[in-house]
N, C-alpha and C positions, 0 to 999 in steps of 0.2 A: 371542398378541397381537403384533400388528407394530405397527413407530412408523415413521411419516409423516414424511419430511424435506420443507422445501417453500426452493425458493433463494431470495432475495427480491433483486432488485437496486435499488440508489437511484443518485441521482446522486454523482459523483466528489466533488461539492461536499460534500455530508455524509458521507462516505462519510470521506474524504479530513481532512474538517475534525475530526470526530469523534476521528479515527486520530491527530493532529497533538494534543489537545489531552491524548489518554491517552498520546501519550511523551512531553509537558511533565513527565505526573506520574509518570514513572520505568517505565512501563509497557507491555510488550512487544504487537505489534500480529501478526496474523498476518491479509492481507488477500487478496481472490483478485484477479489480474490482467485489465485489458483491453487491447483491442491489440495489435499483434504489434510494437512500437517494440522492442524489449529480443531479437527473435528472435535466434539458435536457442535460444538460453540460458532462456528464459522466455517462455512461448507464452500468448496472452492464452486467458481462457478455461477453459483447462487447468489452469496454474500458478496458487502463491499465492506470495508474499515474506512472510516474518517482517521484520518492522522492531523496533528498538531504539536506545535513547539509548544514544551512542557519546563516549568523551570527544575523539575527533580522526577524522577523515574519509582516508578514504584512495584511490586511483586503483582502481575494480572495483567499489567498495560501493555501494549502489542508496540514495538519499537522497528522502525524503520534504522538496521543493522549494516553499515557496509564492509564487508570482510574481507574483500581484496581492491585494488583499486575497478571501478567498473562492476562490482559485483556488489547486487544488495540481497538481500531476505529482511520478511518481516517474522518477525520473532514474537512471542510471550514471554516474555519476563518470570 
């Protein structure tokens, strides 16, 4: 018996929004990357970031950003 994986992509908007509303409630995100913004370090694609609620932000950590309503990026600090 073999099991079928199938990738599904959506938009950043749900994607993004979804991920923002589960670390409101304490809870860790593990999402795959697009883009090459973040190269060498994390290759769109390729890569995935774990995200988690942080009690302080620091210069290197990668922060789930939302800059209008609806719209997120993850950033480098």
């Amino acid at each position: 018996m073999s099991l079928t994986t199938h990738k599904i992509e959506l938009p950043n908007e749900v994607i993004l929004g979804d991920a923002s509303a589960m670390l409101a409630k304490g809870k860790d995100v593990t999402i795959s990357t697009k883009g090459n913004s973040m190269l060498p370090f994390i290759r769109g694609g390729v890569d995935s970031v774990e995200l988690r609620k942080i009690p302080a932000i620091h210069r290197g950590d990668i922060v789930l950003a939302q800059i209008a309503p609806g719209h997120y990026v993850l950033h480098r600090v």
